[in-house]
Rosetta silent file (secondary structure, phi, psi, omega in degrees, C-alpha in Angstrom):
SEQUENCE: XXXXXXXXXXXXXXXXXXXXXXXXXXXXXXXXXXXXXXXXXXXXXXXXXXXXXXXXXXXXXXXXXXXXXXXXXXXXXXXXXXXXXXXXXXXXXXXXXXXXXXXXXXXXXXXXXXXXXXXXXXXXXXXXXXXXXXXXXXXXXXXXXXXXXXXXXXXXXXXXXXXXXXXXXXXXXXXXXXXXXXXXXXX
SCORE:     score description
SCORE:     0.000 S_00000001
   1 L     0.000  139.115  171.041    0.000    0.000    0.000 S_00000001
   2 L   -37.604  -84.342 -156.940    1.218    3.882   -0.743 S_00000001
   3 L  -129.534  123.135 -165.047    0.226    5.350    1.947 S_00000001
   4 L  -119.136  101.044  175.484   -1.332    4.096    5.123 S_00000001
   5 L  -165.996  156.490 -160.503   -3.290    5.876    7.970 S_00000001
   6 L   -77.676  -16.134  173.955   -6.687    5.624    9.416 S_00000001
   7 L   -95.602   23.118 -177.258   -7.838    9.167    8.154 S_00000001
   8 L  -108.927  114.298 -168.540   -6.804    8.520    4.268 S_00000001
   9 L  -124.552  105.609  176.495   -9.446    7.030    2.465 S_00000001
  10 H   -49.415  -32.497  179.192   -7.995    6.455   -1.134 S_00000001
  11 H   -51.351  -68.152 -166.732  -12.007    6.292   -2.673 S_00000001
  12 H   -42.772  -71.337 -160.009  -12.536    9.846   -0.937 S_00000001
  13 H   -35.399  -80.681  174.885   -9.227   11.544   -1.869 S_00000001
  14 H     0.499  -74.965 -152.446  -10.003   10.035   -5.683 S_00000001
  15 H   -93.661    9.526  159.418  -13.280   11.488   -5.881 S_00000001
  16 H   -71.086  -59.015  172.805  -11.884   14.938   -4.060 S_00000001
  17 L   -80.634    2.791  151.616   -9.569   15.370   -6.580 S_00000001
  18 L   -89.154  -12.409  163.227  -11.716   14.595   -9.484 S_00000001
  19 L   -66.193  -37.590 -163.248  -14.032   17.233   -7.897 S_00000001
  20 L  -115.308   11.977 -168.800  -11.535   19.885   -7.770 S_00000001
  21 L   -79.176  122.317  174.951   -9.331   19.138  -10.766 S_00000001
  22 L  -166.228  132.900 -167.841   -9.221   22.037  -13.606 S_00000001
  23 L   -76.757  138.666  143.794   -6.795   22.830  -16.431 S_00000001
  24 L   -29.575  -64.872 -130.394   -5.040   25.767  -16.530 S_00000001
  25 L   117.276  149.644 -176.482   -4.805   26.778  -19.997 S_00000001
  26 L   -91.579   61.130 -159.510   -2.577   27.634  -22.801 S_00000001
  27 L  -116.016   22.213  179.693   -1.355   30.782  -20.967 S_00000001
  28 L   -76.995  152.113  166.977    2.970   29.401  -21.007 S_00000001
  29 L  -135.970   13.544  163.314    4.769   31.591  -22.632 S_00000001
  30 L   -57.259  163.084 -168.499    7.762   29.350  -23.371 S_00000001
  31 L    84.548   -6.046  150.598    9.080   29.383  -26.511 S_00000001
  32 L  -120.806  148.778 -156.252    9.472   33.202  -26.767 S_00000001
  33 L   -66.154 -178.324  167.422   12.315   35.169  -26.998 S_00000001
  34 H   -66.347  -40.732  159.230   12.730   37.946  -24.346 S_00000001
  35 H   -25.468  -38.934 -168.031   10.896   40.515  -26.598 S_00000001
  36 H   -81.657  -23.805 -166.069    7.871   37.966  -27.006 S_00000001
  37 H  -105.515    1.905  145.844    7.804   37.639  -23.293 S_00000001
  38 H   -51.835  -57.410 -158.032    7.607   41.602  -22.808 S_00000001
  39 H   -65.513  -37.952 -168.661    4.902   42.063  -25.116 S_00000001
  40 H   -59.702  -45.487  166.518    2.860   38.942  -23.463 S_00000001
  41 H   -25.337  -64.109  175.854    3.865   40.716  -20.087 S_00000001
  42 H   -63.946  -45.859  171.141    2.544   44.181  -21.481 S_00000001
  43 H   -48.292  -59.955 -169.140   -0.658   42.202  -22.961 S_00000001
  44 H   -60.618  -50.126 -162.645   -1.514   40.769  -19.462 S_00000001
  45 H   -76.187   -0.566  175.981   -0.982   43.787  -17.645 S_00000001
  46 H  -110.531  -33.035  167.574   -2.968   45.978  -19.688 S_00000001
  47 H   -60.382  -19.126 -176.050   -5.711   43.222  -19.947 S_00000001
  48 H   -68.233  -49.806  177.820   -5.745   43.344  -16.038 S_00000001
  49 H   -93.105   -2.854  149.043   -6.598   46.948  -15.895 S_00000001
  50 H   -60.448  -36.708  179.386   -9.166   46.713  -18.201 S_00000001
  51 H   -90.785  -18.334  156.028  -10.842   44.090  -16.275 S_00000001
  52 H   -35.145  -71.041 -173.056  -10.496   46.184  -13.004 S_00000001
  53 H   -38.270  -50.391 -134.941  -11.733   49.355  -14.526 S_00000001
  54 H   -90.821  -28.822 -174.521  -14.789   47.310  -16.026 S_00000001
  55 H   -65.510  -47.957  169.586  -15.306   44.781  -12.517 S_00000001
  56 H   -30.289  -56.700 -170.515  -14.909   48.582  -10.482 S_00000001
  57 H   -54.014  -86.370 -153.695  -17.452   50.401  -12.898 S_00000001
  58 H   -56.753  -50.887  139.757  -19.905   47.864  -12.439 S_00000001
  59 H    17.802  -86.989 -175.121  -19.045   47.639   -8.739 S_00000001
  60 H   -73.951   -6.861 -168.722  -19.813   50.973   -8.337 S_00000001
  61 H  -102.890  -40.241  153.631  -22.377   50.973  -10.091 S_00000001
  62 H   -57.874  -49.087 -169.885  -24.386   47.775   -7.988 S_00000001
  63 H   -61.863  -31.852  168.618  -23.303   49.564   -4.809 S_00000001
  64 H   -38.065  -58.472  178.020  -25.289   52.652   -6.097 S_00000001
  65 H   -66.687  -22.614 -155.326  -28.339   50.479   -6.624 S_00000001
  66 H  -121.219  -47.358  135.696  -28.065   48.699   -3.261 S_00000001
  67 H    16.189  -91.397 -153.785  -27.511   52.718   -1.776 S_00000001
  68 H   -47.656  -69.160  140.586  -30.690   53.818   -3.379 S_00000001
  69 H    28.309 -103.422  163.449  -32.363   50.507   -2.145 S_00000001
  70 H   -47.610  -55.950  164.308  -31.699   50.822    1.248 S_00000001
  71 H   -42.324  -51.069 -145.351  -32.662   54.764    1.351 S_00000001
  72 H   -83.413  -46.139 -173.976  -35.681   53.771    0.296 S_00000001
  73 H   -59.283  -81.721 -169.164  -36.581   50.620    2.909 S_00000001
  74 H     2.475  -65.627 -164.496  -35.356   53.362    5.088 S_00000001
  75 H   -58.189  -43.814 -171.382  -37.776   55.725    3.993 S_00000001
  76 H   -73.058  -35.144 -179.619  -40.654   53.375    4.321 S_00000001
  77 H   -57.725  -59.882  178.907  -39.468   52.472    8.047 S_00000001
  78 H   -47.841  -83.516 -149.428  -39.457   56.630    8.901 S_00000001
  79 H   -50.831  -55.643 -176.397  -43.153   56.572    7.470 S_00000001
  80 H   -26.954  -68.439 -119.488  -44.351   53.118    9.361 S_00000001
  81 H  -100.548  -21.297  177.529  -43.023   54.819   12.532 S_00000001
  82 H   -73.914  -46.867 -162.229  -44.419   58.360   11.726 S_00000001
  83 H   -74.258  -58.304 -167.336  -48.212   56.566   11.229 S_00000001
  84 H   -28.849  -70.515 -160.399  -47.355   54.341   14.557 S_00000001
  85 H   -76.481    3.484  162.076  -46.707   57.762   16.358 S_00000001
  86 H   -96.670    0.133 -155.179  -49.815   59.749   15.123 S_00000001
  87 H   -99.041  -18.887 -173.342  -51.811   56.810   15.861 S_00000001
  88 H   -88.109  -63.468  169.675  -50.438   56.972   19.395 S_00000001
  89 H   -78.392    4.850  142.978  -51.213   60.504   19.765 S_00000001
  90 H   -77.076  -33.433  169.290  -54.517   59.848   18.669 S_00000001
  91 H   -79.961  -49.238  174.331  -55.188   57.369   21.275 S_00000001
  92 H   -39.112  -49.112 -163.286  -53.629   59.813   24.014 S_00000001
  93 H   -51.211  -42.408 -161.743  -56.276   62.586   22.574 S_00000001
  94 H   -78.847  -41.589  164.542  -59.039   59.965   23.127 S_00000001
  95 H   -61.771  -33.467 -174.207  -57.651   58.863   26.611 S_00000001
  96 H   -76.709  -58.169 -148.019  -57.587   62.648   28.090 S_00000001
  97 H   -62.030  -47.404 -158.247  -60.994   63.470   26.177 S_00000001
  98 H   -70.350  -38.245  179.519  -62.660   59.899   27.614 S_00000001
  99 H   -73.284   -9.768 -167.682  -61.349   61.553   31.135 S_00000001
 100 H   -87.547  -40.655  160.086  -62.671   64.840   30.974 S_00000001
 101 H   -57.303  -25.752 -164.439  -66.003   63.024   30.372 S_00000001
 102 H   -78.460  -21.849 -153.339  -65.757   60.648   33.658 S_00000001
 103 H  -101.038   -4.226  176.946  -65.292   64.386   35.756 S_00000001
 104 L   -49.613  142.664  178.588  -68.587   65.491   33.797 S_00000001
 105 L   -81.456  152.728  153.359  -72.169   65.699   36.239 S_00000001
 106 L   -36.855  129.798  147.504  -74.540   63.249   34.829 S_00000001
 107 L   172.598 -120.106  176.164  -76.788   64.783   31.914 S_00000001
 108 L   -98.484  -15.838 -163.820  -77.255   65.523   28.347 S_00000001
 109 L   -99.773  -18.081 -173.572  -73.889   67.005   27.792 S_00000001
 110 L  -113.062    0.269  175.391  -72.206   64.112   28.597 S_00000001
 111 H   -86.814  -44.152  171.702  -74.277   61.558   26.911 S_00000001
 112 H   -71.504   11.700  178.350  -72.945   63.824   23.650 S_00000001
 113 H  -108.992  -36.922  159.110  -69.770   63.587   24.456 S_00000001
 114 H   -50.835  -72.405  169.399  -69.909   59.869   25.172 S_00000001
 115 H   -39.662  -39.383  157.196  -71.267   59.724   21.434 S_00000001
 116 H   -43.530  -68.277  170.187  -68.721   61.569   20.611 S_00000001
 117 H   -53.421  -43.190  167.468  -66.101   59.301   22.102 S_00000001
 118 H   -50.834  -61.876 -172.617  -67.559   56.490   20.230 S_00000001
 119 H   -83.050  -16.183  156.422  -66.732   57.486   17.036 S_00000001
 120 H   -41.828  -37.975 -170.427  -63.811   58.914   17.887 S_00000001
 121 H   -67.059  -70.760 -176.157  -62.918   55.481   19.108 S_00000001
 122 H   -53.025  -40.125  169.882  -64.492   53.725   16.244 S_00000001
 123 H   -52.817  -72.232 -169.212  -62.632   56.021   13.732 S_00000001
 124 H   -48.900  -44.318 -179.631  -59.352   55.644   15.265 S_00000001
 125 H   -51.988  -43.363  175.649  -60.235   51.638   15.221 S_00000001
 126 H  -106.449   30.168  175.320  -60.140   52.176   11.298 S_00000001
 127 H  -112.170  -21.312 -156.201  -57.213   54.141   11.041 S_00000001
 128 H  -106.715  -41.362  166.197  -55.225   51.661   13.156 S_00000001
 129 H   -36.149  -73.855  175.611  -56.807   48.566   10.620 S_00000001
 130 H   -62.711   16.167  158.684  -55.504   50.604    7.808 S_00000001
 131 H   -92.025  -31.830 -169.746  -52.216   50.921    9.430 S_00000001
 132 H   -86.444  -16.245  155.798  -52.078   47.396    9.764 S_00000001
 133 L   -90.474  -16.483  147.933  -52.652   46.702    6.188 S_00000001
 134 L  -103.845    7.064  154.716  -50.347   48.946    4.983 S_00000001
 135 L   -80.777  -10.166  165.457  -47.768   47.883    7.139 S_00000001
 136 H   -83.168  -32.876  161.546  -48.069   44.426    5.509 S_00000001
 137 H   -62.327  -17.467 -167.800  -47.920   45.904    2.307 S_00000001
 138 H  -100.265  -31.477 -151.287  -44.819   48.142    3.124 S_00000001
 139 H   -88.318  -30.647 -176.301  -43.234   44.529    5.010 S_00000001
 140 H   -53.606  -82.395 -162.100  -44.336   42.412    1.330 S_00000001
 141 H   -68.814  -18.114  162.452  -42.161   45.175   -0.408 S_00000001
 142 H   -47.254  -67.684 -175.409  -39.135   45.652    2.138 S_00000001
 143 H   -49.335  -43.091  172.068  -38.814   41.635    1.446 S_00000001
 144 H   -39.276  -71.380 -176.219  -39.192   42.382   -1.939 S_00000001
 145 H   -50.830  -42.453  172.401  -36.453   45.058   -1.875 S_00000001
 146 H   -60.570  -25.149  176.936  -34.116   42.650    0.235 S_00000001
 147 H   -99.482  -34.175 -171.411  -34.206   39.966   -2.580 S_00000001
 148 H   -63.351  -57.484 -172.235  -33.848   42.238   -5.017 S_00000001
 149 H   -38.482  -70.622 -130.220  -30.087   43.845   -2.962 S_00000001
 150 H   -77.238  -65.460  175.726  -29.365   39.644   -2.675 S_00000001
 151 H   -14.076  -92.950 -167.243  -30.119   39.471   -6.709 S_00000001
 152 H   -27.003  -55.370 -171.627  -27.798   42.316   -7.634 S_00000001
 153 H   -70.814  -40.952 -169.555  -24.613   40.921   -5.638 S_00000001
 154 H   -51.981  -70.479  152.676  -25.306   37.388   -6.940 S_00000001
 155 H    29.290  -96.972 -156.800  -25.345   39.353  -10.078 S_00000001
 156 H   -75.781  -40.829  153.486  -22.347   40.825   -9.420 S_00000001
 157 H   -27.677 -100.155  172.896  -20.624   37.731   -8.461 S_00000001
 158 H   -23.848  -43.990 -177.154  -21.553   35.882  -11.838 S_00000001
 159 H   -80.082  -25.867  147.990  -20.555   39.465  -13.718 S_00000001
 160 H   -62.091  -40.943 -169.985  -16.769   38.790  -12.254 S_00000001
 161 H   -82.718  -10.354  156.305  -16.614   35.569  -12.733 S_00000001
 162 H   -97.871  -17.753  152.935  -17.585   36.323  -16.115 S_00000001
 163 H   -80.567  -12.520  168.233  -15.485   38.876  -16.792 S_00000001
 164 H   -69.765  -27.861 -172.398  -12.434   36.847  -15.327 S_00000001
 165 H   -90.170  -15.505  168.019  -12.833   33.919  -17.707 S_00000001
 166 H   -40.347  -81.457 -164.390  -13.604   37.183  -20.839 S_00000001
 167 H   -33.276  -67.793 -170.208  -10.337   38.576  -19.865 S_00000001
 168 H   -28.959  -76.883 -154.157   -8.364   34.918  -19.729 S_00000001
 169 H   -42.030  -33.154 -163.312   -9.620   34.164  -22.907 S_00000001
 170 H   -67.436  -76.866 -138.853   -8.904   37.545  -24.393 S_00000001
 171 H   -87.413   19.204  171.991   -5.360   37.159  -23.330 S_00000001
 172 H   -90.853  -47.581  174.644   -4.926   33.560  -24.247 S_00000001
 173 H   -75.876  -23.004  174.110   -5.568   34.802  -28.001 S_00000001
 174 H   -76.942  -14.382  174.335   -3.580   37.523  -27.720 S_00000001
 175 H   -87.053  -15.561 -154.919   -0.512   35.152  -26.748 S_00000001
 176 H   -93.910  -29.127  165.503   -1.545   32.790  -29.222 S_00000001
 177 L   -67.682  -25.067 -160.743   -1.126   36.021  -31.813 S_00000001
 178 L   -93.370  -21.620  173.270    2.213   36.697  -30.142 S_00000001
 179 L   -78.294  -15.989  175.494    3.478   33.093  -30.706 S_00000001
 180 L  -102.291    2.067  165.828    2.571   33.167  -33.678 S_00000001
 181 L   -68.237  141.319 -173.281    5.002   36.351  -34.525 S_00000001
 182 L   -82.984  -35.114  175.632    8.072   34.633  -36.137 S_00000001
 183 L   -68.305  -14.812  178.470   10.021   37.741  -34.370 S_00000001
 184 L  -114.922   22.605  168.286    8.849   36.929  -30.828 S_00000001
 185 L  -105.205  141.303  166.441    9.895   33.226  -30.968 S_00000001
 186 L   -53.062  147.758 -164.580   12.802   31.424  -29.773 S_00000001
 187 L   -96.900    0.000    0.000   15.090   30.925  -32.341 S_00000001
């Protein structure tokens, strides 16, 4: 046996390394002179800051989006929390008014103010319903908004990893042009 120990399991390794196995590429630059291996040199490094420039731009241009985003669930929080707190100082209004009635004498004046207090009451009852249905509606799109931010970075992922294999390729043809200069070959 190669190799022998109770944590090496030859199946495992096998199928680890058939998992994780992946060719390079034609990206050697043997076989060109020193000239050929400037220019390939010069090729890469100018293909490099092209894909920087282009992964930055877009970069900056997702973070922008995920910015704007966020202001906005923001925005929608400040409003919940504005409607909470008039809704609050509507029920204080209703609590002082409902006390000013209990110090009232019995009579006529205070049976209209007791009517009064109902629909205040009743009102306020459909003000706090319609708070509660557009806070479900504001929590639907905050969730909304939140898959959309996780979209963008996968996105953004996927738009590097596609510009990293652009760029390889790019410069794999451009060495393939440089190898194929008679002047940039070993003699």
């Amino acid at each position: 046996m190669a190799y022998a120990s109770k944590y090496y399991d030859p199946v495992k390794a096998h199928e680890y390394y058939m998992k994780h196995r992946k060719l390079k590429g034609r990206k050697s630059t043997a076989g060109l002179n020193d000239t050929g291996k400037e220019a390939a040199q010069f090729v890469k490094e100018k293909l490099k800051e092209e894909k920087k420039q282009a992964i930055e731009t877009m970069k900056a241009e997702v973070n922008r989006m995920i910015d704007n985003t966020k202001s906005r669930i923001e925005n929608l929080r400040a409003q919940k929390k504005a409607r909470s707190e008039r809704l609050k100082q509507e029920q204080e209004k209703i609590n002082q008014f409902s006390a000013s009635i209990r110090d009232m004498p019995p009579g006529p004046a205070r049976d209209q103010k007791k009517r009064e207090l109902k629909k205040m009451r009743e009102t306020l009852k459909g003000k706090r319903e319609a708070n509660k249905a557009e806070n479900e509606k504001m929590k639907s799109k905050v969730s909304q908004m939140r898959d959309n931010i996780k979209s963008l970075r996968t996105s953004f992922r996927n738009y590097k990893s596609e510009m990293k294999e652009y760029f390889d390729n790019k410069y794999i043809q451009e060495l393939d042009k440089i190898k194929g200069d008679k002047n940039m070959q070993k003699i």
